[in-house]
C-alpha positions in Angstrom: 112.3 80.8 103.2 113.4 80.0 99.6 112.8 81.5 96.1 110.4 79.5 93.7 109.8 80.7 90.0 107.4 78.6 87.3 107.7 79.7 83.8 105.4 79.0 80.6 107.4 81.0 78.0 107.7 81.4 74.2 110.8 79.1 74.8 109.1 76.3 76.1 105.4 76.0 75.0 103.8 77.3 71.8 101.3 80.0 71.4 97.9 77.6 71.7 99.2 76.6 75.0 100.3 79.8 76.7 97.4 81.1 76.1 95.2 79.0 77.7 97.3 79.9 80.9 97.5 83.7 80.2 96.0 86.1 82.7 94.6 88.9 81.4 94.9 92.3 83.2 91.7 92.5 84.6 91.9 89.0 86.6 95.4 89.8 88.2 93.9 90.9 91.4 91.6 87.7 92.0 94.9 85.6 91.0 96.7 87.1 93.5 94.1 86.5 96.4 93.2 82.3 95.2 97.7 82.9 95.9 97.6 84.8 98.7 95.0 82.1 99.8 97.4 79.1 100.0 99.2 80.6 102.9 101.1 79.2 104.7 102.4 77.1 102.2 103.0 80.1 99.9 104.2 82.9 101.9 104.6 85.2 98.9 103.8 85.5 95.2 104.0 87.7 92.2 102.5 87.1 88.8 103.7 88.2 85.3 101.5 87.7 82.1 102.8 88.8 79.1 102.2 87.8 75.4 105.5 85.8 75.3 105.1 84.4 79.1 103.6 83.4 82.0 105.1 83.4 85.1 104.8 82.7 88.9 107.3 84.4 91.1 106.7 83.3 95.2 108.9 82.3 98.4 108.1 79.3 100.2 109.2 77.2 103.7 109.1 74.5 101.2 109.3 74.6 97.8 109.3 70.6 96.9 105.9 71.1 98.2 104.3 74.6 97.0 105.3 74.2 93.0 102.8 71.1 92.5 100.6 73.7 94.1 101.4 76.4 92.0 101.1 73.9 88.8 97.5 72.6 89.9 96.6 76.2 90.5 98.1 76.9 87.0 96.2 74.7 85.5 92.7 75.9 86.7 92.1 72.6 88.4 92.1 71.5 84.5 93.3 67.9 84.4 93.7 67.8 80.7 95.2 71.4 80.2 97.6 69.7 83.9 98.7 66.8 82.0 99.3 69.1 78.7 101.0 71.8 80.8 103.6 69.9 83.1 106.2 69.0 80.2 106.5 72.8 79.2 106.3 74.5 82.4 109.8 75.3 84.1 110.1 75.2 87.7 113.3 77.4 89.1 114.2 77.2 92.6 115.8 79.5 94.9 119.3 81.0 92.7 118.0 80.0 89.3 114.8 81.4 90.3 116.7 84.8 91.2 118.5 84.7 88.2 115.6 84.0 85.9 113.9 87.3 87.3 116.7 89.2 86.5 117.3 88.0 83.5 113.7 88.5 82.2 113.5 92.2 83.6 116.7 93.2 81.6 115.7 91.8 78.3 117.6 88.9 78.0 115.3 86.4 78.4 112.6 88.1 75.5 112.0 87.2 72.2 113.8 90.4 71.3 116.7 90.4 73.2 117.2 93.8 74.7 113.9 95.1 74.2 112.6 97.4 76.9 108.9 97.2 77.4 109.6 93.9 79.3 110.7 96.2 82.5 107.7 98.3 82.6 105.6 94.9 82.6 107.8 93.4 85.2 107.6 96.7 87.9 103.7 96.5 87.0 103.7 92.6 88.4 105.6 94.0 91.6 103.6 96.7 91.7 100.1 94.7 91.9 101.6 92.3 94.0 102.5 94.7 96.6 99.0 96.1 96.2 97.7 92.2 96.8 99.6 91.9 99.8 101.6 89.4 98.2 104.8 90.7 97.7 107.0 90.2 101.2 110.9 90.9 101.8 111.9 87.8 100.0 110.2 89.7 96.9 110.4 92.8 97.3 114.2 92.4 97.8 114.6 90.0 94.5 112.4 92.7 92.3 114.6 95.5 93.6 117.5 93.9 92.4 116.0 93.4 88.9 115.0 96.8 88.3 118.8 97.8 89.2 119.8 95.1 86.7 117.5 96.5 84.2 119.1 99.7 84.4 122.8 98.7 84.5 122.5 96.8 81.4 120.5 99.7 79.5 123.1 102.1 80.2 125.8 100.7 80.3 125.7 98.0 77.1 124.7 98.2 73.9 122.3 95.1 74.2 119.5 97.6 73.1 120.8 98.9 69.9 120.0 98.6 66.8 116.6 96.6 68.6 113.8 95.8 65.7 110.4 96.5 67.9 107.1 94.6 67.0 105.9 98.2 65.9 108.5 97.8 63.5 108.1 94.5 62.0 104.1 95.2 61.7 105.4 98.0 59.1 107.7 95.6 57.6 104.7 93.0 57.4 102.5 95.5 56.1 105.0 97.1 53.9 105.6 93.7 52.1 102.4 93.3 51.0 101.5 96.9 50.4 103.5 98.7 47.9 102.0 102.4 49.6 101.2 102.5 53.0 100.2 105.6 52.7 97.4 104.7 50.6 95.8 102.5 52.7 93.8 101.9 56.0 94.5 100.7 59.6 92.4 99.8 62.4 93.7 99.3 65.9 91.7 97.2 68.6 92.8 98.0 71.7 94.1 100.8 73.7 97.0 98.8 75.3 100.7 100.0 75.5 101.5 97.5 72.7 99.2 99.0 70.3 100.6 102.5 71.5 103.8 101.3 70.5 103.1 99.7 67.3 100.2 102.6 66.4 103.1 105.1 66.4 105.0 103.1 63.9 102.1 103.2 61.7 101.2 106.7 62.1 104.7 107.9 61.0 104.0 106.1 57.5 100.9 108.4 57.3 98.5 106.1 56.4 95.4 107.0 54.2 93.0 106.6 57.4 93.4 105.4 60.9 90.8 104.0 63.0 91.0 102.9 66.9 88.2 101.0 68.5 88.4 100.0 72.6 86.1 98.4 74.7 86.8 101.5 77.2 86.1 104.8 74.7 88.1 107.0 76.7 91.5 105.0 76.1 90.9 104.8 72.7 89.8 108.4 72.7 93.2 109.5 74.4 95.4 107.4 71.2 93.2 108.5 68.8 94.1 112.3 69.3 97.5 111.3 69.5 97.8 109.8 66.1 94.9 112.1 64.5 92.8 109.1 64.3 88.8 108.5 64.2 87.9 106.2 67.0 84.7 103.5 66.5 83.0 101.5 69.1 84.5 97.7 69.7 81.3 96.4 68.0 81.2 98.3 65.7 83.9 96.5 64.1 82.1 93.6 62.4 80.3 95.9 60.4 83.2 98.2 59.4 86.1 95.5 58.9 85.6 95.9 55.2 86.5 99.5 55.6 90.0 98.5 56.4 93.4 97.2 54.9 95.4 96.6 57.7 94.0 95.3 61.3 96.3 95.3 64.3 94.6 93.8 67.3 95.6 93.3 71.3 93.0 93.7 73.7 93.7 91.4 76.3 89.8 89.7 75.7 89.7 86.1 76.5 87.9 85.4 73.2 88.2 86.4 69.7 86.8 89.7 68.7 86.9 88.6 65.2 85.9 86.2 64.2 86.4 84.0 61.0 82.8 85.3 59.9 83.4 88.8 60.5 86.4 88.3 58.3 84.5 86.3 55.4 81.6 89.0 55.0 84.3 92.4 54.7 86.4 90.0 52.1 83.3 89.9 50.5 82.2 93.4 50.5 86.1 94.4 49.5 86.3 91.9 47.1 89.0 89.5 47.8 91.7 92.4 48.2 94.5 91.8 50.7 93.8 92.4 54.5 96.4 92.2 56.2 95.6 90.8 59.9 98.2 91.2 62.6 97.5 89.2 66.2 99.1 90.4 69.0 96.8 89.3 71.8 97.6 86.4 74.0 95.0 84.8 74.2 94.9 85.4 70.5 92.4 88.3 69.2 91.4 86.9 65.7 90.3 83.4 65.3 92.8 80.8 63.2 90.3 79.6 60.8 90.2 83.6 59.4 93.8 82.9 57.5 92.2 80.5 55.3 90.2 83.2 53.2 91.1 84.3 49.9 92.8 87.8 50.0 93.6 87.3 53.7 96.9 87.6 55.4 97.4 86.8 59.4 100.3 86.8 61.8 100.3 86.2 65.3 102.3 87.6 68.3 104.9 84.3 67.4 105.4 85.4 63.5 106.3 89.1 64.4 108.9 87.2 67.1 110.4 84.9 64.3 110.8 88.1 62.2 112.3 90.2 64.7 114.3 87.4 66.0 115.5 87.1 62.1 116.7 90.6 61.2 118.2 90.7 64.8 121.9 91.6 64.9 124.2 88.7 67.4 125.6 91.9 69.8 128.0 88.9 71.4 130.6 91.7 73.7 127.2 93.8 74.9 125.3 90.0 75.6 128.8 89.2 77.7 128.3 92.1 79.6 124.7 92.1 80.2 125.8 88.0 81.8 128.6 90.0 84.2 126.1 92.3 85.3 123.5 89.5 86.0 126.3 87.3 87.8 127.4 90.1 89.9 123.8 90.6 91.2 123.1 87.0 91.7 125.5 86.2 93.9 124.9 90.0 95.9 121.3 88.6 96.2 122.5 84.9 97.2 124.8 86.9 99.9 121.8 88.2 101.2 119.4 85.4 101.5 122.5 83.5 102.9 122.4 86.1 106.2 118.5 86.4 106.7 118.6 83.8 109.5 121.3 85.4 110.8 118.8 88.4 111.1 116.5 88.1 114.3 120.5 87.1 116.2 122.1 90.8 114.5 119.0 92.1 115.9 119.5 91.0 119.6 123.0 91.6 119.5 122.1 95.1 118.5 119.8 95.5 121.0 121.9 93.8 123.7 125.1 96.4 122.7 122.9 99.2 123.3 121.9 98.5 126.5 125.5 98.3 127.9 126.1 101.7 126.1 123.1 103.0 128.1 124.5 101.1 131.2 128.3 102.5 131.0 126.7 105.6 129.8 124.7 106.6 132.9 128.0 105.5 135.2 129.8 108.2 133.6 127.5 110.4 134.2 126.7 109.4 138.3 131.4 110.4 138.2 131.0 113.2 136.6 127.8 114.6 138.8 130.0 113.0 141.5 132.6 115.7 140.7 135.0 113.7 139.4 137.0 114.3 136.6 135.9 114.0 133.0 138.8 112.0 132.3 138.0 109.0 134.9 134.6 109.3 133.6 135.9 108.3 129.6 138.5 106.0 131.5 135.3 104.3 133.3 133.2 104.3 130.1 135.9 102.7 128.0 137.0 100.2 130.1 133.9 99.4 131.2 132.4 98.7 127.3 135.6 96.9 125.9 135.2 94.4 129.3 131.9 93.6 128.6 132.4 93.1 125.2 135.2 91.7 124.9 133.1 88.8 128.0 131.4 86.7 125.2 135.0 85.7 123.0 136.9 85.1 126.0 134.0 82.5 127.2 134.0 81.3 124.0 137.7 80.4 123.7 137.8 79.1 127.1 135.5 76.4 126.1 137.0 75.5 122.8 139.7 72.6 123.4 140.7 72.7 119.7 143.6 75.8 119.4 143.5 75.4 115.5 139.7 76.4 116.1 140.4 79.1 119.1 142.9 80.9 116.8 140.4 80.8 114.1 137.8 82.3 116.1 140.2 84.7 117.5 141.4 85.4 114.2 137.9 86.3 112.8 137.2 88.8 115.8 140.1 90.5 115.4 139.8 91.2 112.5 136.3 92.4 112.3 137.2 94.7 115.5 140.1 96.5 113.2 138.0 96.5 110.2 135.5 98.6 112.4 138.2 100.7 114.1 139.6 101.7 110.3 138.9 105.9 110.3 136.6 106.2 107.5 
């Protein structure tokens, strides 16, 4: 079984592409059964959609012939978006793959290097996968791993310091093009951890009035009392765009929820003053066209990226140490996908140990309820274990014709009897 990983990132395809690939929350689940579907030829899988990626994680018998698979199933059975999506999509196998995942989970492979939501959205993949029935040992394992990762190189670099959020650069946006923020308005579509994170930014500039409309009222409800807010109904907000300065949207919806002509009517109700329209959905939230209008200002999920990615700070010794710490893991997790065949034979040697135990165990016992003396009956139970033990090397050496290769296998059983005799 061998590690697989496709990847349709901000690195390798632009916004109008990923997109068209992104899988919002809500579909997850029926992904994960069309995957769990093309057993045996994928024996596990994991998906993780974000706004800067989209990425399959699975373990295969043979991975030449599950990632055309994978792409195909990608693709929606799309030829055109197949033949637009094969020169940006990534494939990984097996150690790059590994690395990859732990890469991504620590930060190093976002937008914003170092940034942290990445690793709540990474344990929520695992998390859905296992609830899928997807995620196997070959997963399970490799996730494990990246969540350790994850924690090593939060605590112990500095990779995450001095990190400019998107919540952050929305201010900075908004704070360029508005000399008081606190004299204008905000509305936030969407209930999503991204708007939580950004909405608190906001909040602490005390805006004039903040507004928070969600296709599920009780989400929206529970942000709203957070940031004192007003909450509205999702289509309500049409109607009451014009009431607004600033729009921050991510909902997740697989088509706009504003459109160019919901823009064009509250432009003309407000006159042509600024609006300020920050994108953060993937797929994108507020349709392109909307830009064009007089007075109106919009940034995608890419722009805020560019920004952050600008003001960013090159931490070169903490990105060296954040590599070690990904190195050292890699090659742990190598280790151990290097033994798994080994596995099933540890597990009858096991087995087959314990039932001489249990044999030279009961003879001591029959000498000592024979009356004998408790020290033939340790005599009898250590000879009688290091002989049968001891049966398989001797065979083995008395077959080997080569003595380079008896003393090497002599050598290596040695040694692994002292390192197991060491008192610990």
């Amino acid at each position: 079984m061998q590690l697989l990983a496709l990847s349709l990132n901000y690195k390798s395809a632009a916004l109008a592409l990923r997109e068209r690939v992104s899988l919002p929350e809500g579909e997850l689940p029926g992904a994960l059964a069309e995957l769990r579907a093309l057993a045996p030829l994928v024996a596990e899988s994991a998906i993780l959609s974000t706004c800067n990626r989209t990425e399959v994680y699975a373990a295969a018998d043979d991975p030449a012939a599950a990632a055309p698979v994978l792409t195909h199933w990608l693709a929606r059975g799309d030829a055109s978006l197949l033949s637009e999506l094969r020169p940006h999509l990534r494939t990984l196998p097996q150690e790059e793959a590994a690395r990859h995942a732990l890469r991504v989970a620590s930060g190093l492979e976002s937008m914003v290097v170092g940034e942290p939501q990445i690793l709540g959205q990474v344990k929520a993949a695992a998390r859905r996968a296992q609830e899928a029935g997807t995620l196997g040992t070959l997963l399970h394992q490799m996730f494990q791993r990246a969540f350790a990762v994850a924690k090593q190189v939060r605590t112990r670099t500095d990779i995450g310091k001095g990190v400019l959020s998107h919540g952050a650069a929305c201010v900075a946006l908004a704070s360029g093009l508005f000399s008081e923020l606190a004299h204008s308005r905000v509305l936030f579509v969407g209930a999503g951890s991204m708007i939580e994170s950004v909405a608190s930014h906001f909040a602490a500039q005390q805006p004039r009035d903040i507004a928070v409309a969600n296709r599920t009222p009780e989400r929206g409800e529970r942000i709203a009392r957070r940031l004192c807010a007003r909450t509205l109904v999702l289509g309500e907000v049409g109607e009451r765009l014009q009431d607004f300065d600033i729009v921050v949207s991510c909902t997740g919806a697989t088509r706009p929820v504003v459109t160019r002509e919901m823009v064009e009517r509250a432009q003309l109700a407000r006159g042509g003053r600024p609006l300020l329209l920050l994108d953060l959905g993937v797929p994108r939230d507020i349709e392109a066209d909307a830009a064009r209008l007089p007075g109106v200002s919009l940034h995608t999920i890419d722009d805020l990226g560019a920004l952050v990615q600008a003001r960013a700070g090159v931490r070169g010794e903490a990105l060296a140490q954040a590599e070690a710490i990904v190195d050292a893991h890699v090659a742990s997790f190598m280790a151990w996908m290097a033994l798994r065949p080994c596995v099933p034979l540890l597990q009858r040697l096991n087995e087959q140990v314990e039932r001489l135990c249990a044999a030279e165990l009961e003879r001591a016992r029959h000498i000592l309820a024979m009356g004998q003396p408790a020290e033939r009956a340790l005599c009898s139970l250590a000879s009688g274990l290091s002989n049968k033990l001891l049966h398989p090397p001797r065979t083995l050496l008395h077959g080997t014709t080569h003595p380079d290769e008896a003393q090497r296998l002599l050598d290596h059983w040695v040694g692994a009897l002292e390192r197991g005799a060491r008192p610990r």
